[in-house]
Structure formats: C-alpha cells, structure tokens
C-alpha positions in Angstrom: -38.3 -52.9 46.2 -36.0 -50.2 46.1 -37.8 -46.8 47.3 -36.4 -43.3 47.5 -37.8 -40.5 49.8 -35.6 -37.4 47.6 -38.2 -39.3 44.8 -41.5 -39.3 47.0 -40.6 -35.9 48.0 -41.0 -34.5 44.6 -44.0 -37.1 43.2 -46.3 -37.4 46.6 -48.4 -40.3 45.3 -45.8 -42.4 44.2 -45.4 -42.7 48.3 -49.1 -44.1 47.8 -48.5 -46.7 45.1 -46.1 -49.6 44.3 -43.0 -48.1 42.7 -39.5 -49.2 42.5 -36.1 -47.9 41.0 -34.6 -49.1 37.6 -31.5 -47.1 37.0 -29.5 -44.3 38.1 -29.6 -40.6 37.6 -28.8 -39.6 33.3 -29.1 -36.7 31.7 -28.4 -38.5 28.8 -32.0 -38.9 27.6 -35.9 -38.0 29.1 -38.6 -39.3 29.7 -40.1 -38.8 26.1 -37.5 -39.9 24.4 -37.3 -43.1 26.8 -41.0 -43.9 26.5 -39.9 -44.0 22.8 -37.2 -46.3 23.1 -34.5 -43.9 22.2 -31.8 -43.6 25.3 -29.5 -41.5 23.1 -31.1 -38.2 22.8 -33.0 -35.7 25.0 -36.4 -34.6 23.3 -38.2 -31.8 23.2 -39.3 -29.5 20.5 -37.7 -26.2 21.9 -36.3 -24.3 18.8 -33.4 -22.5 21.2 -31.9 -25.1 22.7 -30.1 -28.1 21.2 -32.4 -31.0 21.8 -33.8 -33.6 19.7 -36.8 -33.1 17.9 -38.8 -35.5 15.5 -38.4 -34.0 11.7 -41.4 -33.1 10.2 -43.2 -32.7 13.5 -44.0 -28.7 14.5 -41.4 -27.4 17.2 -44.1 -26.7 19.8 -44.6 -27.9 23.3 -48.6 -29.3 22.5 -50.0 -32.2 23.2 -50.7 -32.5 19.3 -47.3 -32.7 18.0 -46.2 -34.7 20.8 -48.6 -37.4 19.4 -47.6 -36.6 16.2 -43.9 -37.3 17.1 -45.2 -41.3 18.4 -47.3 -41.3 15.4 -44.6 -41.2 13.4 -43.0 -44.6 15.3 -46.9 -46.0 14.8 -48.6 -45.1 17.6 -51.8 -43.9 17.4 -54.6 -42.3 20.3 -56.7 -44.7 22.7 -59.0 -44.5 25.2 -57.6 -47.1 27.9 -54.4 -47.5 29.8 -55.5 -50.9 30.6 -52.6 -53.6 29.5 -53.9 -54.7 25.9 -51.8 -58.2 25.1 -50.2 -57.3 21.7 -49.7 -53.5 21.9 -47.0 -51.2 23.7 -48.5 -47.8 25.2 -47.3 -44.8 26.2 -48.9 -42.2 28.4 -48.7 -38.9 27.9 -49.2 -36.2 31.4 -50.1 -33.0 30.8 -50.2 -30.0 33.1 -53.5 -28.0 33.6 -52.9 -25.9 31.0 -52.9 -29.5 28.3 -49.2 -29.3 27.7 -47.0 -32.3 28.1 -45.1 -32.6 30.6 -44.1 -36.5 31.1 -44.3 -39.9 29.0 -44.5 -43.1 30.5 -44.6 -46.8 28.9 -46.3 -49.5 29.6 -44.2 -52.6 30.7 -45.9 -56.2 29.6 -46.7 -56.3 33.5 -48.9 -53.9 33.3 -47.2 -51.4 35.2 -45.4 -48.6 33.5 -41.6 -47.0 33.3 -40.4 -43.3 33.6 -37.9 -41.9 33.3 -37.9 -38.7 35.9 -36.2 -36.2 33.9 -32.4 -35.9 34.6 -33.3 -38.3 37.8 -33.5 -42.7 37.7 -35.9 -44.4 35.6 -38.7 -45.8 37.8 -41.4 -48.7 37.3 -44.5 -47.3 38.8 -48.2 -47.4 38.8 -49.7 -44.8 36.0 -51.1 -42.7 39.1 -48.3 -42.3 40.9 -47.1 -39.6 39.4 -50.5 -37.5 38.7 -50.4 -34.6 40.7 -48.9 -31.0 40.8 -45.1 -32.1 39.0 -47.0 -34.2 36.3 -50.7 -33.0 35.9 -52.7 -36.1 34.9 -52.4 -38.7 32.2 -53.9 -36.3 28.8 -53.5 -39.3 26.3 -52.9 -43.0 25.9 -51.1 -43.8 22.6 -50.5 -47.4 21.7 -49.1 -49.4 18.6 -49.2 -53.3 17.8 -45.8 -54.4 19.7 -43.1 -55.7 17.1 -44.0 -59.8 17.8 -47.5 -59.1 16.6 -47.0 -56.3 13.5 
C-alpha cells in the first residue's frame, strides 16, 4: 500500500479508508475525463478556457450535462454503487450547492479510481473522498462493460 499524508491532508477520510496510489502527479487529463477513459484531454465545460468539452452537451458546470456528457459514451443513471458484474460505473461528487466536482470509476474489485485533479491517480473506497474538497457522491452512472454489450 502506498499512502501519502500531502493526499490525506487535503481528502481527511481517505486517512479513514483503504486507499493506495496508482500513478504520479499529470496535468495531462482529470478526473472526469479519466473516469471516462480518456487520458488525453482535460474536461470541463468552461467556455473561456481551452478545455475539452463533449459536443453537443451544454457548456455548463451541472450535474445534468455532466451526465449527459457519459450518456453519450452509454452510461445511464442508477441508484447503487454496489459492484454490478457486467457494468462499469462511474460516480459523480457534487458540492453542496449539486455541482460536480469529482468522477470516480469503479474497478472490477469493487473499489474505485480517481484521478485527484492535477495530483496521482488513487484506488480508493467511494467514501473516502466525501467531505468538504469533494461533497458527496450526487450520481451513480453505469453502462454494460464492453465483454457483455
């Protein structure tokens, strides 16, 4: 297990739960466009700076268009981030004001990867990083995983 205070510092539960890091710092890509399996780009639908964004999908930081942005690589809502043999998930945080703020996805452990902005990549437990940084988890999106479609 490879733990990192300068980590626990920022996200205070992950100190509480089973985490371990993945990768090294990039400010290649974040964590939404990582829980979509796109390592390339940085996304996020701000109109003034020069980011990715999904055509087609409005330009605005809701939780709505962010699920319309999975929707459009098949995922759809659900109701549990249990591990569901067949399906990939993602997990959407939101702040307390409902606007996103962090994607994680599900690994076929049941455990989940994040990518923490321009930090490492981290696989975690989902509530380790609810709190004041991340919010809570707002949505659970999932889509049949490639094997089964």
């Amino acid at each position: 297990m490879t733990k990192a205070i300068h980590l626990e510092l920022r996200y205070p539960n992950l100190a509480k739960t089973d985490y371990d890091v993945t990768s090294p710092k990039s400010q290649e890509y974040n964590c939404f466009s990582w829980a979509a399996g796109d390592q390339e780009r940085w996304w996020q639908p701000t109109p003034e700076d020069e980011f990715y964004w999904v055509e087609g999908v409005p330009m605005e930081e809701t939780l709505s268009a962010y699920i319309q942005a999975y929707q459009t690589l098949g995922y759809m809502t659900c109701d549990s981030a249990a591990l569901d043999a067949g399906y990939e998930k993602i997990a959407l945080y939101v702040d307390d004001e409902g606007i996103p703020v962090h994607a994680a996805k599900q690994l076929s452990t049941g455990k989940w990867s994040s990518k923490l902005g321009w930090l490492e990549d981290i696989e975690h437990e989902l509530e380790g990083l609810t709190g004041e940084r991340y919010g809570s988890v707002g949505q659970i999106l999932r889509k049949l995983s490639p094997a089964k479609a």
